[in-house]
N, C-alpha and C positions, 0 to 999 in steps of 0.2 A: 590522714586519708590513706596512706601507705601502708599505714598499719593494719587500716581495718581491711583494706585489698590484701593486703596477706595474710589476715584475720578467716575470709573468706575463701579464697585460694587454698591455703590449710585445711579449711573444713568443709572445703569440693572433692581433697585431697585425699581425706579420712574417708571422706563417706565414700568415694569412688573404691576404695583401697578395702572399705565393708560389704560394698555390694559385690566386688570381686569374687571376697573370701566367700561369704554366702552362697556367691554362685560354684565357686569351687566345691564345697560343702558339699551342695545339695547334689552337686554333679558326682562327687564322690560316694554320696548318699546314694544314689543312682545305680554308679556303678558296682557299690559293694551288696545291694541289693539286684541284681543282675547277676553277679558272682557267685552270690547266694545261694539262687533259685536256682540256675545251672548245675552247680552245687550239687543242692537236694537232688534234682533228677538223673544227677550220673550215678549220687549214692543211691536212690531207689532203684534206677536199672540196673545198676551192680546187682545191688539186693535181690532182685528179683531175678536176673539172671543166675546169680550162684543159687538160689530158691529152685530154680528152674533147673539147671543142672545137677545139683544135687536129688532132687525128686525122679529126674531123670535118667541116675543113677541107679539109684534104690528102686527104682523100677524094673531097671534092666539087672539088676543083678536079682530082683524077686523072680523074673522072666525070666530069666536065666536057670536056676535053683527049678521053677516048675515046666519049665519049659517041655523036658521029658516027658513029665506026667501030665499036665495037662493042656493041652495043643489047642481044645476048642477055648477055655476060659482063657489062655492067654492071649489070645488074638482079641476076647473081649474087653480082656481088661485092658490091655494096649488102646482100644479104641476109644477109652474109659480116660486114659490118662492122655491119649491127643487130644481130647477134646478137652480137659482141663488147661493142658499146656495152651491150646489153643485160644482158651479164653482169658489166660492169665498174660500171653504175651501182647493179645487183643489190650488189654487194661494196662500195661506198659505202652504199647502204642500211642493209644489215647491220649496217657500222663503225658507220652512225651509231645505231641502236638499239641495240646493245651499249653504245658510249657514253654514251646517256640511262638506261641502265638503271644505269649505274655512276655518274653523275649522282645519279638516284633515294635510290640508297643510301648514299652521300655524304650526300648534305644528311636523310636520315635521322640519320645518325651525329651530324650536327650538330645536330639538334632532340632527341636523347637529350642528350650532352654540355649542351646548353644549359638543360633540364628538372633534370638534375643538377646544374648550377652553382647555378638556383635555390631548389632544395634544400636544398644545402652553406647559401647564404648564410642561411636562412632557419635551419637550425640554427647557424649563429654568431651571428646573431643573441638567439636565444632565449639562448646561452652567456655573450653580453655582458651581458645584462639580469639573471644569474645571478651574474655577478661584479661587478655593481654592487651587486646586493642582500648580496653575500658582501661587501664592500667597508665598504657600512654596518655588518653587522654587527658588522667587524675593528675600523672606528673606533669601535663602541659598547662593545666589547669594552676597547680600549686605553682611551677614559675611565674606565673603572670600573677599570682596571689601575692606572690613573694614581693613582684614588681611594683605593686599598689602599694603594699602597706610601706612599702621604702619612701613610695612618692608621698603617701599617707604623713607618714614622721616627716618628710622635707617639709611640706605645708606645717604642720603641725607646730613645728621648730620656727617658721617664718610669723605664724600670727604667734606666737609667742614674744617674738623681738618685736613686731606691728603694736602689739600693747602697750607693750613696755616703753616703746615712745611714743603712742598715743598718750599714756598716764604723763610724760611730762610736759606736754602740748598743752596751748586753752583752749576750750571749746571756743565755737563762733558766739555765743552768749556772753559769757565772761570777755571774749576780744571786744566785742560790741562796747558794754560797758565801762574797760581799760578805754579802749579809744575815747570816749565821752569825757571820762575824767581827765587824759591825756588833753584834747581840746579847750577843757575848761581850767587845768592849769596854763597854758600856752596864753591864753585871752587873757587873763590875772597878771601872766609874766609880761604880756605885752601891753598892759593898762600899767601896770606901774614901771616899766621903761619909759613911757610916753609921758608920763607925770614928771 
């Protein structure tokens, strides 16, 4: 019984020590996908900023170069290229609130999974302290098992020798009949004394 109590116990042991790791995992899983995505949108607003700067370079130095010569087209085209910049920083903005929002519920996921984990542990816990108590039990159990079969082999051992001089005993049948014959030699002994 000890056995299979640590049979079980082992394999409370394992499986707690799998769902740990899983949860680990998947929490890692989590976070490396968190990291990710973060990731992507510092490299896209990089991107888009050096996109950005650099277009806005090459503007300014085109500006610059026609600036002299032409005063009214450069103030339109400047108005040409804010309104690009404008839209293009717009579409950065965007990526990046979509991304914090997916952020958000990410690390939501995570603070469920991890409320759940302390959960789980908090019921193996309570499980372990259940098969400890079950544990005592089994050993209080096996003593007094122990205790019977001792008593078991005492009895056991006793109608053994009860047989063994029952076997050279006479039944009350067989005495009945000795006595009869005994009686009827005695009358015989005592009929031919009297003669």
């Amino acid at each position: 019984m000890e056995q299979v109590l640590k049979g079980v116990k082992n394999e409370f042991a394992e499986q707690t020590g799998e769902i740990k790791k899983e949860f680990s995992k998947r929490t890692g899983e989590i976070k490396k996908e968190f990291t990710d995505r973060t990731q992507e949108v510092k490299d896209e607003f990089g991107k888009q900023t050096k996109e950005l700067k650099d277009e806005f370079k090459r503007q300014k130095q085109e500006m610059g170069k026609d600036l002299a010569k032409q005063g009214k087209d450069i103030k339109r085209h400047f108005d040409v290229v804010s309104e690009r910049l404008e839209g293009k920083i717009q579409g950065v903005a965007e990526q990046v609130g979509a991304n914090t929002e997916n952020i958000i519920i990410l690390s939501g996921k995570v603070d469920t999974l991890e409320s759940r984990l302390i959960a789980f542990d908090d019921k193996f816990d309570s499980l372990e302290g259940k098969f400890g108590s079950l544990e005592d039990k089994i050993n209080s159990n096996a003593k007094g098992i122990r205790a019977i079969q001792k008593d078991l082999d005492l009895i056991k051992r006793d109608m053994g020798l009860i047989r063994s001089s029952l076997s050279k005993k006479v039944d009350w049948e067989d005495f009945a009949a000795l006595e009869k014959r005994v009686k009827a030699l005695e009358s015989r002994i005592v009929a031919r004394v009297r003669v």
